[in-house]
Structures are given as C-alpha cells and as structure tokens.
GULOKE-506967 format. One record per residue: residue number from 1; residue in three letters; x, y, z of N, C-alpha, C in turn. Coordinates in nm, 2 decimals, always signed. Layout:
{n=NUM, res=ALA, n.x=X, n.y=Y, n.z=Z, ca.x=X, ca.y=Y, ca.z=Z, c.x=X, c.y=Y, c.z=Z} $
...
***
This chain:
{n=1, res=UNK, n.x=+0.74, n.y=-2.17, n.z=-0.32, ca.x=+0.71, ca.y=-2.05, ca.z=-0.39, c.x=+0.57, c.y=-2.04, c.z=-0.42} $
{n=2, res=UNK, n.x=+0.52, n.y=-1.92, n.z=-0.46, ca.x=+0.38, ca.y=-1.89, ca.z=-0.45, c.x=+0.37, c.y=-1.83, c.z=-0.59} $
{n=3, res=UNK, n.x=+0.26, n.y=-1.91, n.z=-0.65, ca.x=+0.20, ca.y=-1.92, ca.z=-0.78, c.x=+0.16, c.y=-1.74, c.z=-0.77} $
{n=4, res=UNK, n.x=+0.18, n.y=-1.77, n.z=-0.92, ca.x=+0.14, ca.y=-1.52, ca.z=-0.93, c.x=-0.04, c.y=-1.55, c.z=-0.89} $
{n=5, res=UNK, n.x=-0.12, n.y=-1.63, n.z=-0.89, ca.x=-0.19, ca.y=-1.61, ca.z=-0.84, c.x=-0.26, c.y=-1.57, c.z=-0.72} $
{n=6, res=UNK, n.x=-0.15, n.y=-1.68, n.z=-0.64, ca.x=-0.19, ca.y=-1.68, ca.z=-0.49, c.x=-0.09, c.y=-1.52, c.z=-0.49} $
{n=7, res=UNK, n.x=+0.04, n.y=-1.51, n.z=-0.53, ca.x=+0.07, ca.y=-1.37, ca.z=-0.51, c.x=-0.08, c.y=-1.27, c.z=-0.52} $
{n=8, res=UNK, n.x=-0.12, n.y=-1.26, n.z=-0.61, ca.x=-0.20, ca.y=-1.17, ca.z=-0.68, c.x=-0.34, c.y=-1.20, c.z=-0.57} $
{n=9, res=UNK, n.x=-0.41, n.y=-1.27, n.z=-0.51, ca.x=-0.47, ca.y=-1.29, ca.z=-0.42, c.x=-0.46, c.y=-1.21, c.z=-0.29} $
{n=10, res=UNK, n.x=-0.32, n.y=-1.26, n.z=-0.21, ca.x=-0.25, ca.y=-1.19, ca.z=-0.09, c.x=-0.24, c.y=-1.05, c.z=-0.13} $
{n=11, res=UNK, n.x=-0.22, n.y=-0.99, n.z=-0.24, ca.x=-0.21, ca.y=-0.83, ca.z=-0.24, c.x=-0.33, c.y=-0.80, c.z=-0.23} $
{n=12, res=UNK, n.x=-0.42, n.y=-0.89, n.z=-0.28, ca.x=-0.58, ca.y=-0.81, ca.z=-0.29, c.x=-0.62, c.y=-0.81, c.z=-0.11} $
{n=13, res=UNK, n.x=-0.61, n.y=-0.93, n.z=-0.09, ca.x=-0.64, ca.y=-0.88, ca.z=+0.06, c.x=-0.63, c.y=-0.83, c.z=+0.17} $
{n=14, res=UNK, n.x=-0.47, n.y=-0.79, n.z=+0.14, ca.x=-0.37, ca.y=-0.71, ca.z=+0.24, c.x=-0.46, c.y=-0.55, c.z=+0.19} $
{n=15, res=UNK, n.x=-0.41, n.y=-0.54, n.z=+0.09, ca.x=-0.50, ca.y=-0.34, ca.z=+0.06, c.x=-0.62, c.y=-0.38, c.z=+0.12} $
{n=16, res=UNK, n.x=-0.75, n.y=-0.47, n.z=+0.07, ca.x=-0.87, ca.y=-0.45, ca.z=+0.13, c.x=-0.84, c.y=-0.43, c.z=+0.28} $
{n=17, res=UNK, n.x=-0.77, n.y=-0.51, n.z=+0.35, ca.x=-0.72, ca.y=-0.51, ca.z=+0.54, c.x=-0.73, c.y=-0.34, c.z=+0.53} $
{n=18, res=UNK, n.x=-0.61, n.y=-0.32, n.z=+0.43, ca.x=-0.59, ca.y=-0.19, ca.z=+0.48, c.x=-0.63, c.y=-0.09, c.z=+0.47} $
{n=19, res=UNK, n.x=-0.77, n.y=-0.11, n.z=+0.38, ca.x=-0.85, ca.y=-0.02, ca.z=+0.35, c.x=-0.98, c.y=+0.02, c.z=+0.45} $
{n=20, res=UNK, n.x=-0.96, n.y=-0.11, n.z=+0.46, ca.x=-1.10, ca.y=-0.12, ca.z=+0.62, c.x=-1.05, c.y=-0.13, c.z=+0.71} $
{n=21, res=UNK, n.x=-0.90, n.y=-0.11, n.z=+0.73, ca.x=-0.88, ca.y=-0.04, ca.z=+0.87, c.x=-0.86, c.y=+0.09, c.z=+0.88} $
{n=22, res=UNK, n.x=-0.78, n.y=+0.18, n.z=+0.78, ca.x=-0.79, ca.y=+0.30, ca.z=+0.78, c.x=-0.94, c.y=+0.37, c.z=+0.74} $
{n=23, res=UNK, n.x=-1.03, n.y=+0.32, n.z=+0.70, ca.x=-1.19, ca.y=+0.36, ca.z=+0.72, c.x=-1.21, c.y=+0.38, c.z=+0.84} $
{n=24, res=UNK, n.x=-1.19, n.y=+0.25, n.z=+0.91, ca.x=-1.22, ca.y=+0.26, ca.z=+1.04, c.x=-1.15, c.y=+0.34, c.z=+1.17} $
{n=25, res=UNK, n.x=-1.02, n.y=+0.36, n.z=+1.07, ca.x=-0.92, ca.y=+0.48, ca.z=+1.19, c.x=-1.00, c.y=+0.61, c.z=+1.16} $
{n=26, res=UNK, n.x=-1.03, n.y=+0.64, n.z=+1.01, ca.x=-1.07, ca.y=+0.77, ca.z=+0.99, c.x=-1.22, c.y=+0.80, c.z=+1.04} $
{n=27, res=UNK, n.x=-1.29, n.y=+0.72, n.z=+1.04, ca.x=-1.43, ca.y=+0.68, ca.z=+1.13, c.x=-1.40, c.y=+0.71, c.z=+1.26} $
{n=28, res=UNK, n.x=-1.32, n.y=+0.66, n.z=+1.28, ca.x=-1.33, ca.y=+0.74, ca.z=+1.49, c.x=-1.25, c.y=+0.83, c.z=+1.53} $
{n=29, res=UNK, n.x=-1.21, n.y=+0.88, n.z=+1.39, ca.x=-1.11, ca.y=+1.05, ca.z=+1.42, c.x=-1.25, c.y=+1.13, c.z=+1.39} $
{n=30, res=UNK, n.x=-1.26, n.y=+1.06, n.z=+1.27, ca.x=-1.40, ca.y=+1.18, ca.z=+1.21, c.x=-1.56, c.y=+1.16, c.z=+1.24} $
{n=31, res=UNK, n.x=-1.58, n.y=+1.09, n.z=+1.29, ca.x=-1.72, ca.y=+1.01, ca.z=+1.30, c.x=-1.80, c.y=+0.97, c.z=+1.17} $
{n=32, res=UNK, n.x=-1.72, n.y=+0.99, n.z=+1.03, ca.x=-1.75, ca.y=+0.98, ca.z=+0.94, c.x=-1.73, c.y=+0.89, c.z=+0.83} $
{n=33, res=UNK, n.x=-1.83, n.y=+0.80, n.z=+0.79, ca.x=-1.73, ca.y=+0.65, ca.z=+0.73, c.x=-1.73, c.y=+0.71, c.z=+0.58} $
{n=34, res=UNK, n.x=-1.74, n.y=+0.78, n.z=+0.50, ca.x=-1.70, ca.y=+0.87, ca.z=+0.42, c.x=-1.58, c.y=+0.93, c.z=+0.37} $
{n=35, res=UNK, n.x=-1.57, n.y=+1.01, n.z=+0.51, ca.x=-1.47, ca.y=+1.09, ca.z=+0.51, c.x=-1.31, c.y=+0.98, c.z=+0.57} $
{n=36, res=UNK, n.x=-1.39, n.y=+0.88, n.z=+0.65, ca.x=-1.26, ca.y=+0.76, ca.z=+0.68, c.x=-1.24, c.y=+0.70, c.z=+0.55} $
{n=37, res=UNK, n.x=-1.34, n.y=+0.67, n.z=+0.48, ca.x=-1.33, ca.y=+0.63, ca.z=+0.36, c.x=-1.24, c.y=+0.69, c.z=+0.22} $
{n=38, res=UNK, n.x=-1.25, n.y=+0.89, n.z=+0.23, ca.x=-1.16, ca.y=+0.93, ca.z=+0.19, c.x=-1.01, c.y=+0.91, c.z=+0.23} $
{n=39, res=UNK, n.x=-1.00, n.y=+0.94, n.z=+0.35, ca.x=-0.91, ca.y=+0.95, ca.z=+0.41, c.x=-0.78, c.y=+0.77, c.z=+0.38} $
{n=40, res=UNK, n.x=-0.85, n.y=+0.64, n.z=+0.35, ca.x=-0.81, ca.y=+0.55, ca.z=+0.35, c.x=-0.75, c.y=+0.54, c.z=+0.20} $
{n=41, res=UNK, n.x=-0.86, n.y=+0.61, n.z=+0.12, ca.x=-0.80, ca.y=+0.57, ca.z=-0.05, c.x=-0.72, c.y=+0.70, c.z=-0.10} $
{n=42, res=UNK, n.x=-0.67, n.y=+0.79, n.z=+0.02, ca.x=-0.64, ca.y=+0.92, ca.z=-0.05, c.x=-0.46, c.y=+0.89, c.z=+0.01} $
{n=43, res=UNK, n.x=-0.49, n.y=+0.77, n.z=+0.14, ca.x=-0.33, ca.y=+0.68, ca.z=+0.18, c.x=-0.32, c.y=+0.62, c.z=+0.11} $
{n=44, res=UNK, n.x=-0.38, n.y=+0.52, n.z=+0.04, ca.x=-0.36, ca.y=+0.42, ca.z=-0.03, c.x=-0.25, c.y=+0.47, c.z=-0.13} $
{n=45, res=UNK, n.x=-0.33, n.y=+0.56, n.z=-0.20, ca.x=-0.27, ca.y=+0.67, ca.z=-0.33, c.x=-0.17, c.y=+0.70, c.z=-0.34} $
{n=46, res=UNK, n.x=-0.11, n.y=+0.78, n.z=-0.22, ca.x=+0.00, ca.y=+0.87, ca.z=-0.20, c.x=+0.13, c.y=+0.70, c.z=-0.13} $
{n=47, res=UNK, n.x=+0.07, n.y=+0.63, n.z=-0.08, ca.x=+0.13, ca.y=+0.54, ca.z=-0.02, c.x=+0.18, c.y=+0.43, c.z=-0.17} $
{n=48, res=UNK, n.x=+0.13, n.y=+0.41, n.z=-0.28, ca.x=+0.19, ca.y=+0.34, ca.z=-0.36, c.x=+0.23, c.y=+0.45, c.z=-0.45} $
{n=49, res=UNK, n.x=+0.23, n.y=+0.59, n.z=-0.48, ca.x=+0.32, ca.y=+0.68, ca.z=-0.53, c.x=+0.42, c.y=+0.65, c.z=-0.47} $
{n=50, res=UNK, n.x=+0.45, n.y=+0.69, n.z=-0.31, ca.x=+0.58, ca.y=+0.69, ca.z=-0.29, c.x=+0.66, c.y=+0.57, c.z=-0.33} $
{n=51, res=UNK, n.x=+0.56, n.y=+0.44, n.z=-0.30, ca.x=+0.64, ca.y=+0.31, ca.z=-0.28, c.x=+0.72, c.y=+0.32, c.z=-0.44} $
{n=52, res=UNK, n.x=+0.65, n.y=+0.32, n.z=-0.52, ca.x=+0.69, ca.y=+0.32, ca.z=-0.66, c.x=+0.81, c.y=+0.45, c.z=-0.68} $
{n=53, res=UNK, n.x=+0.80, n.y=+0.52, n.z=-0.63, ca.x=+0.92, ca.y=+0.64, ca.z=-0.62, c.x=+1.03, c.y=+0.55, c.z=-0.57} $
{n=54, res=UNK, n.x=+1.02, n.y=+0.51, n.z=-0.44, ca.x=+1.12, ca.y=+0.46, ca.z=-0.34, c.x=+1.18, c.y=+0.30, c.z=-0.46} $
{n=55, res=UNK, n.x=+1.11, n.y=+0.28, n.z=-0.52, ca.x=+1.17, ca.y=+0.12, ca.z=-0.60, c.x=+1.26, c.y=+0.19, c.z=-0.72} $
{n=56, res=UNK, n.x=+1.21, n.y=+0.30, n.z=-0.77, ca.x=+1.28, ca.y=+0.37, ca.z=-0.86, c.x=+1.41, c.y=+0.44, c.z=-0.80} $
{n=57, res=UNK, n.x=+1.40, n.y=+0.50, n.z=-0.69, ca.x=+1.55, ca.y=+0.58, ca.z=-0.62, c.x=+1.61, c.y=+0.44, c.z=-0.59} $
{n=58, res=UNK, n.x=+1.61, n.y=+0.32, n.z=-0.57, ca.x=+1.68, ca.y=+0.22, ca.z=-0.52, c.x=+1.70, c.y=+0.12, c.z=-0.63} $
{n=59, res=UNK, n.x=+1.66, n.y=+0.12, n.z=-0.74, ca.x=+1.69, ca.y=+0.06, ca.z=-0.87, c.x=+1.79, c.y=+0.12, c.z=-0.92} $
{n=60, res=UNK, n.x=+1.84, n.y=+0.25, n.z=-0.87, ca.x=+1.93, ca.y=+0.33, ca.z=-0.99, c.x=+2.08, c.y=+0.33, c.z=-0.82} $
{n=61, res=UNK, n.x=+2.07, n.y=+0.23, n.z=-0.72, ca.x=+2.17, ca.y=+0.21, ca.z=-0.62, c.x=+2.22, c.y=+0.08, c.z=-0.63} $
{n=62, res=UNK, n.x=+2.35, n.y=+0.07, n.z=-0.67, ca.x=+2.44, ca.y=-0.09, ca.z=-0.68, c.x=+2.45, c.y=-0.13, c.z=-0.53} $
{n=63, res=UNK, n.x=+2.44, n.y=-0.04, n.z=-0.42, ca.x=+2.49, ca.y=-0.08, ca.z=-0.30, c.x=+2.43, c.y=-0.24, c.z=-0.27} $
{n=64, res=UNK, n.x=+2.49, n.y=-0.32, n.z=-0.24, ca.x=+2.43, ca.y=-0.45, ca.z=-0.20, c.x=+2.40, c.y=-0.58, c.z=-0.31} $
{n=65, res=UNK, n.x=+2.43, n.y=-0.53, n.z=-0.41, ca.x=+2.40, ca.y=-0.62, ca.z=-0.55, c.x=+2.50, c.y=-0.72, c.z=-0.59} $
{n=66, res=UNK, n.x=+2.48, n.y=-0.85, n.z=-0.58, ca.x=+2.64, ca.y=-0.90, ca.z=-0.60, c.x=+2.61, c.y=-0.94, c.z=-0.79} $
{n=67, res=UNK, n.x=+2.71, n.y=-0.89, n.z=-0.81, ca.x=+2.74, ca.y=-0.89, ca.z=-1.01, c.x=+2.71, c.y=-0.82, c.z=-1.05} $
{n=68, res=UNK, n.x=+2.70, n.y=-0.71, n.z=-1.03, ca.x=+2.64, ca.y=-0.58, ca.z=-1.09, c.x=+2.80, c.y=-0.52, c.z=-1.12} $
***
C-alpha cells in the first residue's frame, strides 16, 4: 500500500504529464503555447468538475456494494 504521500506525489505528477501534454496538443492545433496552455488548464478544470460530479451520481448508487 502506498503512503498518502507517495499517493499525493503520483497525483502531482500524473496532472503535470497531463498538463504538458495537453499544452503540447494545443501547441500544434494552435501554434500557440499560451493558448495550448489555456486550452490544458481550462481541461484540467472541467475534467475534475465532472470527475467530482461522476463520484457524487455514484455515491448515491448501492448497485455493487456488499453490506449496504
């Protein structure tokens, strides 16, 4: 099992990945590391709204739960 640190480590560098890759998607749609730059924190954003939506609509579902 993994200490909340090293958790807390792995999340940090999984978003950075994914921030400097979607820079760099939005850099060779747009030619703009700016605008890739918007484009990566404006997914980021909308991407952990939903995620946090999606853990709320599935917290309030028993399907699959043994003892509930």
């Amino acid at each position: 099992m993994d200490s909340k640190i090293r958790l807390i480590a792995k999340s940090v560098t999984w978003q950075l990945a994914g921030l400097f890759t979607m820079t760099l998607i939005g850099f060779v749609f747009t030619g703009s590391v700016a605008a890739g730059g918007s484009i990566a924190i404006s997914g980021a954003v909308v991407g952990f709204i939903c995620y946090f939506a999606h853990e709320i609509v599935w917290s309030k579902i028993a399907w699959g739960i043994r003892g509930r």
